[in-house]
N, C-alpha and C positions, 0 to 999 in steps of 0.2 A: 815637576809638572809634565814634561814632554817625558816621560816613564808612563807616567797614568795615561794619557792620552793615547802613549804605543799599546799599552794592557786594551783600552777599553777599545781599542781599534782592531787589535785582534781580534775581543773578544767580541764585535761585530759581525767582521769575517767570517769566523768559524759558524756562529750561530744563522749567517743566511748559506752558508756551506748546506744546511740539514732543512730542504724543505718540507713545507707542510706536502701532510699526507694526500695526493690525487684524488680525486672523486669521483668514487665508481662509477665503472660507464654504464651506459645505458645499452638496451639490445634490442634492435628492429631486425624480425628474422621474417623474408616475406619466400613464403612459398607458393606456387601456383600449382595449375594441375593440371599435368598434359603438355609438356613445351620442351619443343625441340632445342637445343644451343643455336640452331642454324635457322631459326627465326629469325637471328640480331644481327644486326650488320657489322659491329663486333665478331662475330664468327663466321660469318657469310655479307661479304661484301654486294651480294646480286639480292638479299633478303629486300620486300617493299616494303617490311616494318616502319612506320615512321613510330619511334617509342623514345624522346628527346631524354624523358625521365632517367631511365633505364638507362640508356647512351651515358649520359652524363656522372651516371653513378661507376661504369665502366670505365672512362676517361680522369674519375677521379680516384680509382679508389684499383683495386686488383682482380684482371681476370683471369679465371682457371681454364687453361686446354684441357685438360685432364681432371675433369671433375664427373664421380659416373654414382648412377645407385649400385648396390651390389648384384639385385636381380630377385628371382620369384617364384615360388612353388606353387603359387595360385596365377589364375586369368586375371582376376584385378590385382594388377602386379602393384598399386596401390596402395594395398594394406599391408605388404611386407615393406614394401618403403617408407612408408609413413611409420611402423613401427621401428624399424633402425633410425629413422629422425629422429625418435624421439627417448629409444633407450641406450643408443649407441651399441649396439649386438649386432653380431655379423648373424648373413641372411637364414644359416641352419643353424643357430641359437636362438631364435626368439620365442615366446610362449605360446606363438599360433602353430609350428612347425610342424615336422614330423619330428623331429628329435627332442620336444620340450622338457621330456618326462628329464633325459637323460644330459643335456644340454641348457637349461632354461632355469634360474634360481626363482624359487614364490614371490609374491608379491613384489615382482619389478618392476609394477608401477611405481612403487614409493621411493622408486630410484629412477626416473624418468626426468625429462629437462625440467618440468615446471616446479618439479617435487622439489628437488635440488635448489633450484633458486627460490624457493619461497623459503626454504630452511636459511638460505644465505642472507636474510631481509631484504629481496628483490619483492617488486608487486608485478604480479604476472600476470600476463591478457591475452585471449587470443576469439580471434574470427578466422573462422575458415569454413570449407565445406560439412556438412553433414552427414557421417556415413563414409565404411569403408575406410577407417583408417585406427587408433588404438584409443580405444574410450579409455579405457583405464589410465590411460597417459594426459588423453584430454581434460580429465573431470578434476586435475592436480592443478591446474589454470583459476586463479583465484577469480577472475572475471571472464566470463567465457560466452560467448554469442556464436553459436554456429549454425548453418544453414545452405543448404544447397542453392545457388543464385547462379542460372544459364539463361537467363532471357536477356529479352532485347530492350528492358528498362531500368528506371533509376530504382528503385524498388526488388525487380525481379535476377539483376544483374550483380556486375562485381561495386556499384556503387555504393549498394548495401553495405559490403564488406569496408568500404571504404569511409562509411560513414558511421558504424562502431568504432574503429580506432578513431575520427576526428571527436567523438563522442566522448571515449576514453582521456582523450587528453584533453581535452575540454574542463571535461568535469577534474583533471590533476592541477591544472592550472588553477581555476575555481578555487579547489582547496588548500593552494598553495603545498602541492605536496613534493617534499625532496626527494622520496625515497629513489634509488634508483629502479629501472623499471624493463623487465622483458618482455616485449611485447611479438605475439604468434602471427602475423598479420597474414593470413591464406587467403587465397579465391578460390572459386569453382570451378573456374573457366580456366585456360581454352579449352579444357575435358569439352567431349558433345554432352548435350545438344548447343553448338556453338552460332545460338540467337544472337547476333549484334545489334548494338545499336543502329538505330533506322542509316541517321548521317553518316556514321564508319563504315557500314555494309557497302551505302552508295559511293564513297573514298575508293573499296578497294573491288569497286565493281559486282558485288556478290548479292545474294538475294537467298532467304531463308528458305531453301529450298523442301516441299515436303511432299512431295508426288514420288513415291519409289517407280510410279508408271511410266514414266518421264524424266529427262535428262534436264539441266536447268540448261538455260543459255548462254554461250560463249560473251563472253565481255572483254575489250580490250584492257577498260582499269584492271582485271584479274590480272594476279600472280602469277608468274610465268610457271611451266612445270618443272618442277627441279632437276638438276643432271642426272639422279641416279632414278629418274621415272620411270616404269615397266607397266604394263598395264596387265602384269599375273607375274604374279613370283614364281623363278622356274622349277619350285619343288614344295609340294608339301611338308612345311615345317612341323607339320603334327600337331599344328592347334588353327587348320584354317576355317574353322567354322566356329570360329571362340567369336563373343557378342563383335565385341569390336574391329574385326572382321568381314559381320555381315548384316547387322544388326544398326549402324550406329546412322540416325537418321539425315537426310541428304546426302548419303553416299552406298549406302546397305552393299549390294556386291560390286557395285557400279565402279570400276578403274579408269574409264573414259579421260579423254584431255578437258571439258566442259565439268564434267561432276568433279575431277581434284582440282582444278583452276577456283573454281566456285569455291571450294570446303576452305582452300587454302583461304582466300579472300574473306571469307568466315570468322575463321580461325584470326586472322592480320586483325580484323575490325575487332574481338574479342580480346586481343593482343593489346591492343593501343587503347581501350577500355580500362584495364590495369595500368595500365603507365598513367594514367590521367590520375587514378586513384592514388596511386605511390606521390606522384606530384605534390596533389593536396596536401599527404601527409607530412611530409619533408619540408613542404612551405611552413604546417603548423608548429613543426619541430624547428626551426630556423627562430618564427617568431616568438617561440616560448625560449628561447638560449639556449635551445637543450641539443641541437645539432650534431658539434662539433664536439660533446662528448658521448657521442651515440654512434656503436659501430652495427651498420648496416649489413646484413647479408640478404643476398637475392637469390633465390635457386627453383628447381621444381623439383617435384617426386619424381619422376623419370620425364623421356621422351617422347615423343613420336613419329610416327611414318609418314600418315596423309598421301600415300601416292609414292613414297620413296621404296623403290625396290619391289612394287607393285603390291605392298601391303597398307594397311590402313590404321591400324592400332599399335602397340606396345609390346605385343607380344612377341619381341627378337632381338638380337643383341645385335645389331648394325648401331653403327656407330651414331644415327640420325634419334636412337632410341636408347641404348644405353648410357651414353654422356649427359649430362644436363646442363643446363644454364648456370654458371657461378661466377657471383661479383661478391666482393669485401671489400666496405670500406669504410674508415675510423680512422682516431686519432696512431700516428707514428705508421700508417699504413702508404707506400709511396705512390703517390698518381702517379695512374698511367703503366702502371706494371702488369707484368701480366708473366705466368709460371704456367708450367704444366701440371703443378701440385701434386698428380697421383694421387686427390682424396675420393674418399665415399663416402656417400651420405651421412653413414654412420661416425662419423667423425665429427660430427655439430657437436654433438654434448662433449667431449672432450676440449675442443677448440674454446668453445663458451663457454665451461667451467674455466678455461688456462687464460684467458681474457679477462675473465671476472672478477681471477685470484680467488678461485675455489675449489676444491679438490672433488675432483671424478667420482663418481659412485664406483667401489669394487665392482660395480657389474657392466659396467663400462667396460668395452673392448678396441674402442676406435682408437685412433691416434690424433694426440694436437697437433693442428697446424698453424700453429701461433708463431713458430719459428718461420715456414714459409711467408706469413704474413707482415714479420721482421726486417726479411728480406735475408735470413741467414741461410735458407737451402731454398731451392726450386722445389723442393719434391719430398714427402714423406714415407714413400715406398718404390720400389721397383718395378713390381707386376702388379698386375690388374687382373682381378678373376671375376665373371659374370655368368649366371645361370638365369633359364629358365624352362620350366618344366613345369606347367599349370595344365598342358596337352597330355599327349603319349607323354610314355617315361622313354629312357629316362630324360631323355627332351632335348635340349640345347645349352651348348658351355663355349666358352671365350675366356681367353686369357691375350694380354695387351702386355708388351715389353720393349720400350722405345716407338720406333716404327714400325714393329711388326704385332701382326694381330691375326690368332689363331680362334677359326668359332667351325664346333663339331656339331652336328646333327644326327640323334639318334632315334629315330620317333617312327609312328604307324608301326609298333610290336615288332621293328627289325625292318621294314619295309624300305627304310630311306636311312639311309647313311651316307652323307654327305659331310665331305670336308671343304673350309674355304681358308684360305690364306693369302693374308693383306699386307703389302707394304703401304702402312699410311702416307708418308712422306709424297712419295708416288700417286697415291690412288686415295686420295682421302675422300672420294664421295662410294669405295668399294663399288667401286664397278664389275660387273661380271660379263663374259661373253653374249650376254643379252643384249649390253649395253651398245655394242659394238665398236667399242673403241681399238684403234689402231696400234693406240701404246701397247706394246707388248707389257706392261706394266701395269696397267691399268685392267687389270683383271685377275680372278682368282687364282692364284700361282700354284697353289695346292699339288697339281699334276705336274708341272713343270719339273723336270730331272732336276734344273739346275737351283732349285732350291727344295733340296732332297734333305739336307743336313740341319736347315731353319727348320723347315716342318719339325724334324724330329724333337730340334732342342724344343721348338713350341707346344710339341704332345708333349716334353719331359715336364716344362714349366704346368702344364694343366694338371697335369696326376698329381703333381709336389701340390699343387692351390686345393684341389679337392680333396686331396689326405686332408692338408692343415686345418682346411674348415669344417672338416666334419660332414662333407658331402655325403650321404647317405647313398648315392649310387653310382656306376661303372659305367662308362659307355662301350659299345662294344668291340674295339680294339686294345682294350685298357685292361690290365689283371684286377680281379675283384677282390684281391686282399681279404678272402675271407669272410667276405662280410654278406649275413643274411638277407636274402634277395626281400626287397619294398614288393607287397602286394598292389595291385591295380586297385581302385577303389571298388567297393561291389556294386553288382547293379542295384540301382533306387527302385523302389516301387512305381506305381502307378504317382501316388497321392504326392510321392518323394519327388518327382519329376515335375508335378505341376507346382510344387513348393519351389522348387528349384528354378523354374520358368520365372514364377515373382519374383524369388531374390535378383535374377537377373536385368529383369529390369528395371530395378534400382543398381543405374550404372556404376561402376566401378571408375 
């Protein structure tokens, strides 16, 4: 009898040895449009954000130092980044490119995130803005409500957006449905035109400014000006009359202390508008059970300037623009952690297929970082390469490796050639002799003899980044490896230029 009793004891043992199989997670991927990392007091301790939401996903879950898009061949540096969101292809591979013919496999929408998960029996959703980012990618979203929402109401703002997804789960609850579920959950905002709500505007002292005649009024609730403020950037970057630039309403060429104090204040109230809506959602996801097996990611398309470094828009790789905002947080993920990761945007569909227990589409190119979010490495790569050139050719490039960060300037047909180099650790707001700082450190070292040997290694690490990617052009201290010179685009007509005037303003 005490035989039998040891067999069927064992055979207890061994059988809860072998659990049941986990329950696919759930995926809330919220991206916004136009937001700096140094919004959040997370990444800038002096930021006025009140965003508790946001905060808390931070403090619970994992932030990225080192989270960037790769960069942009067009001005609405948007729709290359929203297309590596969403097919995981580096920035001179994607099917808008210059290199598509050669670079770019057919129908890669069928290989995009939503595709991918609806083959795996995920139910896919998404709200975001309208425009400007990869239809073909978007139209794989089994349930899809998209819409451009920049005003100052429940209706015309990010509430909207917020009120699809409570919608969405509403109606899964309803049908009592298990499937698990990826949901796109995008705003509009803080992109311009950055209408806040009445109450948030009066929060952070700002006022929907729309007289380009006129300066708005200084307010003490406004946001202080940031340390790297300039009121003109000391050089033509070679895209300074791009929309966002000069165009972008309550600020058009205006650098004043009153019009960025204002925009920023704007921008906060638009800021803390989205946090209210993630709120909601996360309360509804609590109350359905479904929380705590749902890994969250929070990110934007790129960055922005507002006044930092005396520019206004997207168009430059300073760190205030190239980094983005990055939280994760889920099951086995440690609170409170925070890595320098080294990822790029394009790395979502890899990460959330390795998450999901799905295998990558071949046309995937990113890297997971499921092992960072394990807590097995900090980092998935070593260097960081960023481009932009939607201006002159061949425009602007950065390359990032540890503390140091090299961004070259080639732009106005040879005109401006400029080099900057940064030790972040030092200088992380890149400050330049405009700025006036004392630290010998705290400014562009580039000229400095005594980092004669870093520059070099950091022109070496650029040329190795633009060979590997497929960079299609040379800057001009760089050998051209042969490769047949990119034509300028030609000039538009008449009719082509006022076409091109509309497309423009539908913002980017």
């Amino acid at each position: 009898m005490k035989a039998l009793v040891l067999i069927l004891s064992s055979f207890c043992l061994l059988a809860s040895s072998f659990a049941a199989p986990a329950k696919r997670p759930n995926i809330l991927f919220i991206v916004v449009d136009d937001q700096s990392p140094f919004d959040f007091k997370f990444y800038n301790p002096k930021s006025p954000l009140q965003s508790p939401n946001i905060d808390k996903l931070a403090a619970e879950g994992m932030v990225f130092d080192s989270a960037r898009h790769m960069g942009s061949f067009s001005g609405a540096v948007c729709t290359p980044s929203r297309h590596m969101i969403m097919s995981g292809r580096t920035v001179w591979h994607l099917p808008i490119g210059p290199g598509a013919k050669e670079h770019c496999p057919p129908n890669l929408e069928l290989n995009t995130l939503a595709a991918v998960f609806n083959r795996a029996g995920y139910d896919t959703m998404r709200t975001c803005k309208q425009g400007n980012s990869y239809e073909g990618a978007n139209k794989q979203f089994t349930v899809r409500h998209d819409a451009t929402k920049r005003g100052g109401t429940d209706e015309t703002g990010s509430t909207w957006h917020g009120d699809r997804v409570m919608e969405y789960l509403n109606e899964r609850e309803a049908k009592k449905d298990t499937d698990p579920f990826l949901i796109n959950f995008g705003f509009s905002h803080p992109h311009d035109t950055r209408d806040g709500r009445p109450e948030l505007l009066a929060k952070y002292g700002a006022t929907n400014h729309e007289d380009p005649n006129t300066l708005p009024a200084l307010n003490p609730k406004q946001p202080a000006l940031p340390a790297n403020y300039l009121p003109a950037h000391p050089f033509n970057n070679g895209d300074a009359n791009v929309r966002d630039e000069v165009e972008v309403s309550g600020v058009w060429k205006n650098r004043d202390e009153a019009t960025i104090r204002n925009e920023i204040g704007r921008e906060s109230a638009c800021n803390e508008n989205i946090d209210i809506q993630i709120g909601r959602v996360l309360e509804k996801l609590k109350a359905m059970g479904e929380l705590d097996n749902t890994y969250i990611v929070y990110t934007a398309d790129h960055g922005i300037a507002i006044g930092r470094h005396g520019l206004q828009g997207k168009q430059n790789l300073y760190e205030h623009t190239w980094r983005v905002p990055f939280i994760v947080k889920g099951p086995g993920i440690k609170p409170g952690s925070r890595v320098p990761g080294n990822i790029y945007l394009l790395d979502i569909v890899a990460t959330l297929c390795d998450i999901a227990g799905i295998p990558a589409p071949e046309s995937n190119e990113g890297l997971s970082f499921k092992p960072v979010l394990e807590g097995q490495k900090t980092a998935i790569r070593d260097v960081m390469y960023g481009v932009y050139c939607g201006g002159t050719k061949p425009g602007m490039r950065c390359v990032q490796q540890g503390d140091w960060k090299l961004i070259k300037y080639d732009a106005m047909n040879g005109a401006v050639h400029e080099t900057q180099l940064f030790n972040l650790a030092a200088n992380p707001d890149e400050l330049l002799k405009e700025h006036g700082s004392k630290d010998p450190l705290k400014t562009n070292l580039a000229s400095n003899p005594e980092y004669a040997t870093k520059l070099a290694e950091m022109e070496a690490l650029l040329l190795n980044e633009m060979r590997r990617l497929d960079d299609p052009y040379r800057l001009w201290n760089q050998p051209d490896d042969g490769l047949p010179p990119v034509p300028e685009p030609a000039p538009k007509a008449k009719n082509a230029k006022k076409k091109q005037a509309k497309q423009q303003a539908i913002k980017p």
